[in-house]
C-alpha positions, 0 to 999 in steps of 0.5 A: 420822442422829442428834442431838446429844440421842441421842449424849448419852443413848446415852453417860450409858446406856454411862457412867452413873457415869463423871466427865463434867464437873469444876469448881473453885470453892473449894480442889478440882476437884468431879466430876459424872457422866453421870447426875448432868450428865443428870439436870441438863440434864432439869431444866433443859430443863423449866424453859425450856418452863414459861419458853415456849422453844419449838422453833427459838427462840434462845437465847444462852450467855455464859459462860466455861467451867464446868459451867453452859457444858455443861449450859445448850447440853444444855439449850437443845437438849433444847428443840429450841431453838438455842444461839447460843454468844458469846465473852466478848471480844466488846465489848457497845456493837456486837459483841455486840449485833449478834450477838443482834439479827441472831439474834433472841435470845430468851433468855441465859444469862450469867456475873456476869463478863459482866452488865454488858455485857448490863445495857448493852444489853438495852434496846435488844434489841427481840427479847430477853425474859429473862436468865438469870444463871448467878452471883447478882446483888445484885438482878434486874429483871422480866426478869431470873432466877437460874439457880436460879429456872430450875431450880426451874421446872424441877421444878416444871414436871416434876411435871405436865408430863413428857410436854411435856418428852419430846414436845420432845426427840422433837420434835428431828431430825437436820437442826435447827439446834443452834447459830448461831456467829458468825465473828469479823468481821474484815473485814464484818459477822460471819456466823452459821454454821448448824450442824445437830446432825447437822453436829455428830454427824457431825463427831464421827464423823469425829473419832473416825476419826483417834484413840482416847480411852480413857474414863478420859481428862481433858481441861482446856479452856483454849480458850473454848467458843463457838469450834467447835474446843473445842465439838466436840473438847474437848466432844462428842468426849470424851462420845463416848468416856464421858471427861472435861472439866475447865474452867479455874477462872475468876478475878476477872479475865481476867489471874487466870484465865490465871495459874490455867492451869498450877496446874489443869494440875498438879490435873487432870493432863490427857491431852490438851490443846487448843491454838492456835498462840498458847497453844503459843508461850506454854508453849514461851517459858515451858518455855526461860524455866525452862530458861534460868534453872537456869542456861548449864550445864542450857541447855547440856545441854537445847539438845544434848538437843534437837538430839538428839532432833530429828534421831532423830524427823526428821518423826515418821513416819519417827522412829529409822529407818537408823542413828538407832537408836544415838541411842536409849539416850542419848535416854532418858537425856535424857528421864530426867534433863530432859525427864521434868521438863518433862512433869511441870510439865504433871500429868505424864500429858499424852499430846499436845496437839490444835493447832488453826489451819492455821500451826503452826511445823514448829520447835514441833511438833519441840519439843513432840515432842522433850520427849514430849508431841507438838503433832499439827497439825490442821486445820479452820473453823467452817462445816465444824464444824470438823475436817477433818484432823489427825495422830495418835499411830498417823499423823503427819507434822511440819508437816503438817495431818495426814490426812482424817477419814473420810466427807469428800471434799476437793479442791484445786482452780484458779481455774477450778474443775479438780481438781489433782493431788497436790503442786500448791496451790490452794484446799482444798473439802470435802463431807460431812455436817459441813458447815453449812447456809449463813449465818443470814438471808445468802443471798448469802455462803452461795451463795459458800461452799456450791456444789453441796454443796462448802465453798469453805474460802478457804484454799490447800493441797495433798495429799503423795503419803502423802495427807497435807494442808498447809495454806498460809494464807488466800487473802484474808491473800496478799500480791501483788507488783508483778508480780502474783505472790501468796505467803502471808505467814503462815508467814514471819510465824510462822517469824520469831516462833518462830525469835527471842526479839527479835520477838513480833509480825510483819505482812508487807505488800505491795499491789502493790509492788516489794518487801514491808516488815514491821511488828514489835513487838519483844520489850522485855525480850530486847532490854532484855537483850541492850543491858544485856550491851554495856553500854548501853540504850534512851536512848542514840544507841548502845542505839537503833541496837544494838537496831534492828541486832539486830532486822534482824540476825534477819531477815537469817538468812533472806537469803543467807548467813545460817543459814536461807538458801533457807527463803523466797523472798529477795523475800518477806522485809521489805526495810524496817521499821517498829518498833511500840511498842504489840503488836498486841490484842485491845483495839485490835482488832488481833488477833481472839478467834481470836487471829489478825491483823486485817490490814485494821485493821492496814494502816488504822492504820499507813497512815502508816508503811507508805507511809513504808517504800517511802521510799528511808532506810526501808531503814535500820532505824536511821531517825529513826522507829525510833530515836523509837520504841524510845527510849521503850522 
C-alpha cells in the first residue's frame, strides 16, 4: 500500500540525477532532475502550509502542460490536500465555476493564458480564498499571488518549520484522496471522480505490468494533463521507471501552441508518444498529405509499400508467419528508402505510440505499424484511473484493446448480471485497487456505477480466446432500430472517416426508426479538388450534384457491390443524409475536451433536418437541402 508521496520519494532516491522534467521557454528545451523537481515540490508544499492549506482542502490546477503542472499536484499532495485537475477548454461563466463550487475550492493555481476566465468569476466563488498565478501578472488584488511569492513562503516557512512540513507528508495515507477529476458532462451535470493515491499507485502498477520503459526514455505530452490517461501514463508511470517528460512549449494562442507540436517532436526525440484517436488521424492525414505532395510517382511506391507491409504484419501477432517470410528483404528495402523518412519527421527515435480512447480504426493502427512506429491500442476511464488493458510491443493484436493489466479482475456480463463466456459481448466491469472511491458529494451515481467493488464501465466489449478484449462503444452512444435491435454506431462513424478523404466528420442517428440516417461534415478542400479536376465547382447545378455523389459514393462501398461489402450490417448504414456546413467543435460544443461527440446536442441542434431525413426526397442526396449547403462551400 502506497501513495503517490512514496513512489515519488523512492524514484528521486533511485534516479537522483535522472532528467525528470524538460521545458522550452526560449530557444531550447531546459531539464530538471529528480532532485532539483523534489527539492522544488518540498518548497513549494512549505509555502502552502504557512498559506494555511490543510489536510483534505482542494486545491485546483489550471494550466497547460509545463513543469509548474507537475510540481504544483506534488505539492498540493505533499500537504495532504487534494488537487482538483481542470481542463483548460472548459469555459468560465458555467463549466469551470460549477466545477470549483461543487469541489469547494480553496485555492488555484492558474497559467497567464487562463487568468482571465478565473479573473471573471472568483467573485462569485463563496468558497475560494487565494489564487495563485503560475505567469506574472500586471498587478494582484489582496487575494491574488505569484507563484514566486508561494515559493518564497515557502522558505521562509522552512526555516522554522521543517517538522510541520515532514509531520503533513507523513500525515498522507494510502486511502486519501489525491484528485477529484471531473467527467466531462455531455449529458448531466459533470461528476467528480474520487481517486485515492493508492487508485493511482496501483494503476501504475498495473501499467507497468503491460510494458518496460527503460529510464533513459522521453515522452513529450501533447494530451492535456487534467485528462487521467496523461496523468497517469504519461506522468506518474515515466517516474516509476526514473524516465522522462517533456511538455509542448505553450504558444500566445491555442492555434500557435498546436503548430509548435512537430517542431518540439523533431527537439525532444520522443520514445513514446501519447495519443487519441483524433491526434492519430491528424499525424496520418499529414504523413499522405507529405506523400501526396512529392509527387504520383513517390505515392505510388509508398501505397505498394503499404499493401506490402499490411499483409507480412496480418494483425501483429501472427506478423511474417508461413511463407510472408519472402516479403522480408523488400520490406527493408521499403523501410530504407521511405519509411525511415517518415519516422524521422517524428525525432527519429519514436518506439511507439500509447492510443487511448476504446475506437482505434484497425486501418490506422496497420498504418502506423506499417511505417515502424506502432499505435498499440488501449483501453480505460477515469473512474478505473484509467488503464485497464492495452497491447504491447512483446503482445499485440491489431484492433484490439489489448490484454489486461495485472491485479484486475473484469467481466462481461448480460442485463441480468450473469457472467458470459468468452466471444460473447455485454457490458465490461472491473474490480481492483485502481478503481475510484465513488462521485464527490453523488451518492446516487456512485451507487449505480460501484456494486459490491465492481465498476459498471457502460461500455459493450468481449474477450477473444488469446485473452485479448475489444472494446465495441458506449452502451448510452447505441443506436435502437424500430425493432428494437441496438448496434453501436461508433466504429462505423470511424471507419467511414478513416477510410475517405471526403468525410471528416460523421454522427449516425436512429431512435427507433425504420432505418438509420447520417449526418456528415465534409471534407471542403478534397472536394474542392476533385470538382476542380471535372472541371467545375461549388457554385454550379453540376459541382453541387458532382459533390453530393462523391459523398454518397463513399458510403455505398460499404453496401453490396462496393469494395467494403459485409464489413457492416447494410441496415446500419445511413440510408439518407444530411450535409452540415459548420464541422462539429469544441466551440459550439459538439465535440467534448476528450475530443468525442456530444450526441445529445448534436441530435438537439439539427433536430430539423434529421426529422426532414425520414422524408421520402431525403433519400436523394442531391436534395434542395444538400445542394443549398454546399453551394456556400
Amino acid at each position: 500500500m502506497t501513495t503517490i508521496i512514496d513512489l515519488f520519494e523512492n524514484r528521486v532516491n533511485k534516479y537522483p540525477g535522472n532528467p525528470l522534467l524538460w521545458e522550452k521557454k526560449t530557444d531550447t528545451y531546459e531539464s530538471l532532475n529528480y532532485t532539483e523537481v523534489r527539492e522544488k515540490v518540498r518548497i513549494l508544499a512549505a509555502g502552502l502550509l504557512n498559506l494555511k492549506i490543510k489536510k483534505g482542502d482542494r486545491v485546483a490546477l489550471l494550466s497547460e502542460g509545463r513543469n509548474y503542472w507537475v510540481i504544483s499536484e506534488l505539492a498540493i499532495l505533499y500537504t495532504g490536500a487534494i488537487n482538483v485537475p481542470l481542463s483548460v477548454k472548459l469555459d468560465a461563466g458555467t463549466e469551470l465555476k460549477f466545477r470549483l463550487e461543487h469541489s469547494g475550492t480553496k485555492m488555484i493555481f492558474v497559467s497567464g493564458s487562463q487568468s482571465k476566465k478565473i479573473k471573471q468569476i472568483k467573485n462569485n466563488l463563496p468558497d475560494l480564498e487565494l489564487i495563485i498565478y503560475l505567469d506574472p501578472q500586471d498587478e494582484y488584488d489582496s487575494n491574488e499571488i505569484s507563484i514566486e511569492e508561494a515559493f518564497r513562503l515557502g522558505e521562509n516557512f522552512l526555516k522554522t518549520n521543517i517538522a510541520d512540513v515532514e509531520n503533513a507528508i507523513l500525515s498522507v495515507k494510502p486511502v486519501d484522496l489525491a484528485n477529484i477529476s471531473y467527467t466531462s458532462g455531455t449529458t448531466a451535470d459533470p461528476k467528480g471522480i474520487m481517486l485515492t493515491h493508492r487508485n493511482y499507485t496501483a494503476n501504475v502498477e498495473q501499467a507497468c505490468s503491460l510494458m518496460f520503459i527503460p529510464e533513459h526514455y522521453k515522452t513529450l505530452l501533447i494530451l492535456p494533463l487534467d485528462h487521467s490517461f496523461a496523468h497517469t501514463a504519461g506522468i506518474y508511470s515515466f517516474i516509476a521507471y526514473g524516465a522522462s517528460i517533456a511538455f509542448v512549449q505553450s504558444g500566445k494562442t491555442a492555434i500557435e501552441s498546436l503548430k509548435n507540436i512537430p517542431v518540439n517532436i523533431n527537439e525532444i526525440k520522443p520514445n513514446i508518444l501519447l495519443s487519441v484517436p483524433a491526434l492519430a488521424n491528424n499525424f496520418k492525414k499529414n504523413i499522405e498529405k507529405g506523400i501526396s505532395e512529392k509527387g504520383p510517382k513517390v505515392e505510388k511506391l509508398f501505397n505498394t509499400a503499404l499493401k506490402l507491409a499490411y499483409s507480412y504484419n496480418n494483425d501483429g501477432f501472427n506478423k511474417g508467419k508461413g511463407l510472408h517470410f519472402v516479403k522480408k528483404p523488400l520490406l527493408k528495402l521499403f523501410d530504407k528508402i521511405l519509411f525511415s523518412k517518415i519516422r524521422a519527421g517524428f525525432g527519429g527515435e519514436l518506439d511507439f505510440f500509447i492510443g487511448g480512447g476504446a475506437l482505434l480504426d484497425i486501418e490506422i493502427q496497420r498504418f502506423f505499424y506499417a511505417i515502424g512506429m506502432p499505435m498499440f491500442q488501449g483501453y480505460g476511464l477515469s473512474e478505473s484511473a484509467p488503464i485497464i488493458s492495452s497491447n504491447a510491443k512483446t503482445k499485440h493484436k491489431l484492433g484490439s484493446s489489448g490484454f489486461l493489466v495485472k491485479n484486475l479482475e473484469l467481466k462481461i456480463i448480460d442485463d441480468n448480471n450473469n457472467e458470459l463466456p468468452v466471444g460473447q459481448k455485454g457490458e465490461i466491469i472491473v474490480k481492483g485497487e485502481n478503481v475510484m472511491a465513488g462521485y464527490w458529494k453523488n451518492e446516487k451515481a456512485t451507487a449505480e456505477t460501484l456494486k459490491n467493488g465492481w465498476l459498471y464501465t457502460g461500455d459493450m466489449g468481449y474477450m477473444d480466446k488469446d485473452g485479448f478484449l475489444y472494446v465495441l462503444g458506449r452502451f448510452k452512444s447505441l443506436l435502437i432500430a424500430n425493432d428494437g435491435e441496438k448496434y453501436s454506431p461508433e466504429s462505423i462513424e470511424e471507419t467511414l472517416i478513416q477510410h475517405s478523404k471526403y468525410i471528416d466528420q460523421c454522427m449516425l442517428y436512429n431512435n427507433q426508426n425504420p432505418y438509420t440516417v447520417g449526418l456528415i461534415v465534409p471534407n471542403k478542400e478534397a472536394l474542392r479538388k476533385y470538382l476542380k479536376e471535372n472541371n467545375t465547382d461549388f457554385e454550379t447545378d453540376k459541382g453541387q450534384e458532382l459533390a453530393l455523389k462523391k459523398i454518397q459514393s463513399e458510403i455505398d462501398e460499404y453496401k453490396k457491390g462496393g469494395k467494403h461489402e459485409g464489413m457492416f450490417t447494410e441496415r446500419w448504414l445511413p440510408a439518407a443524409i444530411a450535409v452540415i456546413g459548420e464541422p462539429f467543435s469544441e466551440e459550439n460544443k459538439m465535440i467534448n475536451s476528450t475530443l468525442k461527440m456530444v450526441r445529445g446536442k448534436i441530435v438537439e441542434y439539427y433536430k430539423i433536418r434529421i426529422d426532414n431525413l425520414y422524408q421520402p426526397e431525403a433519400k436523394d442526396i442531391c436534395n434542395h437541402q444538400n445542394k443549398n449547403i454546399v453551394s456556400k462551400f
